[in-house]
Structures are given as structure tokens and as C-alpha cells.
Gaussian input, Z-matrix of N, CA and C with variables (Angstrom, degrees):
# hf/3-21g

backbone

0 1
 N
 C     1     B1
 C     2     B2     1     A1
 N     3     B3     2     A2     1     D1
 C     4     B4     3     A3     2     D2
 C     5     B5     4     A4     3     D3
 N     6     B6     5     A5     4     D4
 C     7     B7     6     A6     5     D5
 C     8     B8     7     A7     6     D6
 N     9     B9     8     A8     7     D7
 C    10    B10     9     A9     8     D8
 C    11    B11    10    A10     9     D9
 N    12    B12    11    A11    10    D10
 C    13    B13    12    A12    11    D11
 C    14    B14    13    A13    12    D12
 N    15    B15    14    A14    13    D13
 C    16    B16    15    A15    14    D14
 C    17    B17    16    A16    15    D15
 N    18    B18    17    A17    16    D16
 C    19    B19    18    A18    17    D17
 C    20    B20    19    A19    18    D18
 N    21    B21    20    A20    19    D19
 C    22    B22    21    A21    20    D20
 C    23    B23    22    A22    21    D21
 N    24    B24    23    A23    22    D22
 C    25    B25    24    A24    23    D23
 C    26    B26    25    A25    24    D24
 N    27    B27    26    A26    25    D25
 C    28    B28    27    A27    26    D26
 C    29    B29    28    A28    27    D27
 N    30    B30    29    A29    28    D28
 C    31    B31    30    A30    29    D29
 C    32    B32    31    A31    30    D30
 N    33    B33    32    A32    31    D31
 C    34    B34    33    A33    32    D32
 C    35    B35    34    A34    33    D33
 N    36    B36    35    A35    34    D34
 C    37    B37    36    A36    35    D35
 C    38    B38    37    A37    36    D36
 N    39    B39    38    A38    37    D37
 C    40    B40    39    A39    38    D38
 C    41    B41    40    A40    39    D39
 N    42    B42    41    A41    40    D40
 C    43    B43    42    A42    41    D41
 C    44    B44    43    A43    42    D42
 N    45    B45    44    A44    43    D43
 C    46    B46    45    A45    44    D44
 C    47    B47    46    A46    45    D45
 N    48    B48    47    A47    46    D46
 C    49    B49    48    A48    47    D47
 C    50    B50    49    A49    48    D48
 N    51    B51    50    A50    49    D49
 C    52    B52    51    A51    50    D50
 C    53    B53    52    A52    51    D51
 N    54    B54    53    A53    52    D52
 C    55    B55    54    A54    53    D53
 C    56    B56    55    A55    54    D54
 N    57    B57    56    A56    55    D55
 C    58    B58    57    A57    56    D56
 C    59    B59    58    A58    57    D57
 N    60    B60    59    A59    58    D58
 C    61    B61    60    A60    59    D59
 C    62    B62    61    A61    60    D60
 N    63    B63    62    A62    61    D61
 C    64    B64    63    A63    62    D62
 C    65    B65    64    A64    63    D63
 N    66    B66    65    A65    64    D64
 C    67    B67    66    A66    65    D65
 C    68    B68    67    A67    66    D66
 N    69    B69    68    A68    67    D67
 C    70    B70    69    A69    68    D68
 C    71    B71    70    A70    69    D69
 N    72    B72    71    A71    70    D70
 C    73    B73    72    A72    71    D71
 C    74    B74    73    A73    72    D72
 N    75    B75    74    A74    73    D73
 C    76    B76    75    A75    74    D74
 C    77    B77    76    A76    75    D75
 N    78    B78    77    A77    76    D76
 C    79    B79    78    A78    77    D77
 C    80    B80    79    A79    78    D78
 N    81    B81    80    A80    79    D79
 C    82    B82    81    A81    80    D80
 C    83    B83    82    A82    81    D81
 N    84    B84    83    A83    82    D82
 C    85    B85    84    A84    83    D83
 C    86    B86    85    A85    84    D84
 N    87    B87    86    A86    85    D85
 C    88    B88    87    A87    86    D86
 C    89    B89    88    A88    87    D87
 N    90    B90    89    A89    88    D88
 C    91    B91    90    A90    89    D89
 C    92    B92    91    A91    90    D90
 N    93    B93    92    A92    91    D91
 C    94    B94    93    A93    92    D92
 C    95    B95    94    A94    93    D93
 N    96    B96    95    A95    94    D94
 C    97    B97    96    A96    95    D95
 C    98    B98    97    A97    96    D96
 N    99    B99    98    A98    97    D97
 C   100   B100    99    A99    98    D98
 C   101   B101   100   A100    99    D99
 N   102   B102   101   A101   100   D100
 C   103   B103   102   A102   101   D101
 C   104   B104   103   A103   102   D102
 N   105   B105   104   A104   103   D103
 C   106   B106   105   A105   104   D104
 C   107   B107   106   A106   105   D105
 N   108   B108   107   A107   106   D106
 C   109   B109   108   A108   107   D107
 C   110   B110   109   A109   108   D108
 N   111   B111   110   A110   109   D109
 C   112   B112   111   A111   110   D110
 C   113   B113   112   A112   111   D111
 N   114   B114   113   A113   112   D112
 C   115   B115   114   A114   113   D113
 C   116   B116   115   A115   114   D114

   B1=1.4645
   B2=1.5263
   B3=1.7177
   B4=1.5134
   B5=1.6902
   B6=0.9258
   B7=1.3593
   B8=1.7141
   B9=0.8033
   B10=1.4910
   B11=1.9253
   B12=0.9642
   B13=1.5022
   B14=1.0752
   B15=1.9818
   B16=1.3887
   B17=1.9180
   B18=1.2954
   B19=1.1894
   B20=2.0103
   B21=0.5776
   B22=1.5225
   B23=1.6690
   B24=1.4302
   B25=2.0460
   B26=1.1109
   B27=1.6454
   B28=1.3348
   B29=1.9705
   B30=1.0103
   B31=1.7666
   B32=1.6133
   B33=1.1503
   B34=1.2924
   B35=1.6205
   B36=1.0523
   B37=1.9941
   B38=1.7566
   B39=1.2464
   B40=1.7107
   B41=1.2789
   B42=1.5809
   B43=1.2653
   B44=2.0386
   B45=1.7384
   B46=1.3965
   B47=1.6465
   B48=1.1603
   B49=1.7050
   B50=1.3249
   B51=1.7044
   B52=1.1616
   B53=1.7974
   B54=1.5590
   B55=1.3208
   B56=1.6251
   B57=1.0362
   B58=1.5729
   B59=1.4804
   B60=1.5493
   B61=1.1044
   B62=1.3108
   B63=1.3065
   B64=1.3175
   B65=1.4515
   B66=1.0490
   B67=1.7219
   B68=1.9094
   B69=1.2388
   B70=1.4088
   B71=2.1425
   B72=1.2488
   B73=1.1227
   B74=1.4693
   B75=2.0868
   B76=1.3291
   B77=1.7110
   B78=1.5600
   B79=1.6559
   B80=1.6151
   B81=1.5514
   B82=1.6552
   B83=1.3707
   B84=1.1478
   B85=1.6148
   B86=1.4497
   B87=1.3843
   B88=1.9679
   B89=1.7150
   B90=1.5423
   B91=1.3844
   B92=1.8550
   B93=1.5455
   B94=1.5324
   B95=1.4873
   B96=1.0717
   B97=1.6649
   B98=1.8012
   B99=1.4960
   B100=1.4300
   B101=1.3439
   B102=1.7304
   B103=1.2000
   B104=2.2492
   B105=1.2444
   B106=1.7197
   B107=1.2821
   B108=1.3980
   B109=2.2448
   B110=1.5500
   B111=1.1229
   B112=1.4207
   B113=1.7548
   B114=1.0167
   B115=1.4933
   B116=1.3721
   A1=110.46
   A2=113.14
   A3=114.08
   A4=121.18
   A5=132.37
   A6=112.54
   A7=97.33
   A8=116.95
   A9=124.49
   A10=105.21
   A11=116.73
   A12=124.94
   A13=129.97
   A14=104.13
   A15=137.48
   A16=108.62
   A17=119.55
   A18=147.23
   A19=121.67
   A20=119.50
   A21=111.06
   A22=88.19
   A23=92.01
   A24=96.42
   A25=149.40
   A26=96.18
   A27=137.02
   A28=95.95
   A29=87.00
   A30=89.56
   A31=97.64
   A32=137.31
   A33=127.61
   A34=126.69
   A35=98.42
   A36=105.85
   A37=90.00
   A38=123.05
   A39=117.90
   A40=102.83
   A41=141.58
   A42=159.27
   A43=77.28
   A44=97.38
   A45=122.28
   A46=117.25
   A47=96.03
   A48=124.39
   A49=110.13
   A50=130.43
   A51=138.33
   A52=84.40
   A53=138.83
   A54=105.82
   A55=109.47
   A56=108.66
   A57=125.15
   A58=106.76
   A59=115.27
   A60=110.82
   A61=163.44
   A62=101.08
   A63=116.30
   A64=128.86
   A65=109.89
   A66=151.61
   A67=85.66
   A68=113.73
   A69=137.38
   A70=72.78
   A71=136.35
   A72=111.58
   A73=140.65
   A74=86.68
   A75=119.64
   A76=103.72
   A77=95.17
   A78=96.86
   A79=97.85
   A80=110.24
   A81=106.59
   A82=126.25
   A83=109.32
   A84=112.59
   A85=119.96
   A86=102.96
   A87=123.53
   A88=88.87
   A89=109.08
   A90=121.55
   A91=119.31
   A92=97.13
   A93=121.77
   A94=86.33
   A95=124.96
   A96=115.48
   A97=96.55
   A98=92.80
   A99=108.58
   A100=142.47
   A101=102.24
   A102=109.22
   A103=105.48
   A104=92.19
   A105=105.79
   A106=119.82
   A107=101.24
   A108=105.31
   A109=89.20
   A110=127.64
   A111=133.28
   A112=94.46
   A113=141.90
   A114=147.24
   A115=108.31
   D1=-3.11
   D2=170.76
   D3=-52.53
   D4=136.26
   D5=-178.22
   D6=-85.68
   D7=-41.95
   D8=-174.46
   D9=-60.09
   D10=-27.55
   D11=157.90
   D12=-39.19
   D13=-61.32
   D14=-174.56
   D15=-80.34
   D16=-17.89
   D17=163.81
   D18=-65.84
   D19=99.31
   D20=-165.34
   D21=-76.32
   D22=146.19
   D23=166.69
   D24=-88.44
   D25=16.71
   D26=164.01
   D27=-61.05
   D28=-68.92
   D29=-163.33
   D30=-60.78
   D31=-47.49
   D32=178.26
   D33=-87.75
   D34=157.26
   D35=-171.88
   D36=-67.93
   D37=153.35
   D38=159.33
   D39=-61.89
   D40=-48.49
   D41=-151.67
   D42=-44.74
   D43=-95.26
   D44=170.18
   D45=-2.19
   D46=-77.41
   D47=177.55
   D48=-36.25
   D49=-61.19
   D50=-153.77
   D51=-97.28
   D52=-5.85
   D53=162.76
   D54=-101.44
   D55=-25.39
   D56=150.55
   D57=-15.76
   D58=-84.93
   D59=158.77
   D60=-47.30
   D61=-16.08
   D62=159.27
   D63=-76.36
   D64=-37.60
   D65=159.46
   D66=-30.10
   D67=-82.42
   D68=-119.89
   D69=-114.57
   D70=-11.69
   D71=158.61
   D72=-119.13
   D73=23.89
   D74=172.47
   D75=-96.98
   D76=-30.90
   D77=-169.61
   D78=-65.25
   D79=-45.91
   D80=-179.37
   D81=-73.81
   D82=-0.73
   D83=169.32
   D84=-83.84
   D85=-39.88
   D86=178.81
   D87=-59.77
   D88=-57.86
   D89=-175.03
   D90=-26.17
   D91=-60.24
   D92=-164.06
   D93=-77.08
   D94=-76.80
   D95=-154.09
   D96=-92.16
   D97=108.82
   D98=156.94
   D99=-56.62
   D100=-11.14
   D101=-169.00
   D102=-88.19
   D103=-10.73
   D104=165.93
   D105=-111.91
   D106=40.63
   D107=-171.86
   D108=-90.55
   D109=-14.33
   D110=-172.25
   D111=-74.72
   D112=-28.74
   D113=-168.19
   D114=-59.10

């Protein structure tokens, strides 16, 4: 469900990508535990 997964890393810089991911595996953490949706 990463978008950056579904993204080949051709099209993106690694630089990009690896904050991309962080981005997008902060968004799924807030995501999963409801008890920090308030964040």
C-alpha cells in the first residue's frame, strides 16, 4: 500500500524516495493506531 513501492525508482531520486517514505510511513503509523489520529 506504499506508494513509493508501487512507484519504480527509476522515476524518483533515492534522496526523494527515502523521505517519501518516511512521510508515507509516518502517515501509516498515525493511520494504524487510532489512539494518535488526533496528531
Amino acid at each position: 500500500m506504499n506508494e513509493t513501492e508501487m512507484v519504480p525508482a527509476r522515476s524518483r531520486s533515492r534522496s526523494r524516495s527515502a523521505r517519501d517514505t518516511r512521510r508515507i510511513l509516518k502517515r501509516e503509523t498515525v493511520n494504524n493506531r487510532p489512539e494518535r489520529s488526533t496528531v
